[in-house]
Phi, psi and omega in degrees: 000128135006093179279185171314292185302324179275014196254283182344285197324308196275001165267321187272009196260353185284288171315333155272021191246338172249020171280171151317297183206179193278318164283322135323319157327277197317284157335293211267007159260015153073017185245169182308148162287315188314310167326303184288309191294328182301320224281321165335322216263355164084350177245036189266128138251112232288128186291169179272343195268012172256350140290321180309313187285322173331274173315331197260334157266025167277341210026075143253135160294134176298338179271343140270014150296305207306318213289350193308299177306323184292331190262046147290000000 
């Protein structure tokens, strides 16, 4: 089974893969580009308030990311 932190990563790394680039990722998600290449590399473990800024510029609810990741 899947832990939480590799379930986080490979949805958000799904959304940076639909950026232009990691630095564009970065800008329009209010977090570090240093952030986003950790998060790339699949073993970061990702803070809740850097998923938090992450959902909010998405306007997603944290509570509906989570229910997302789960039927992952």
């Amino acid at each position: 089974m899947q832990d939480i932190y590799s379930k986080i990563n490979r949805r958000i790394s799904q959304w940076i893969s639909c950026a232009s680039s990691n630095r564009d990722f970065a800008l329009s998600h209010n977090i570090d580009e240093k952030t986003v290449r950790r998060i790339l590399t699949g073993e970061y473990k990702i803070s809740i308030r850097t998923l938090e800024k992450i959902c909010e510029a998405r306007n997603l609810p944290l509570s509906e990311f989570f229910k997302r990741i789960e039927k992952d």
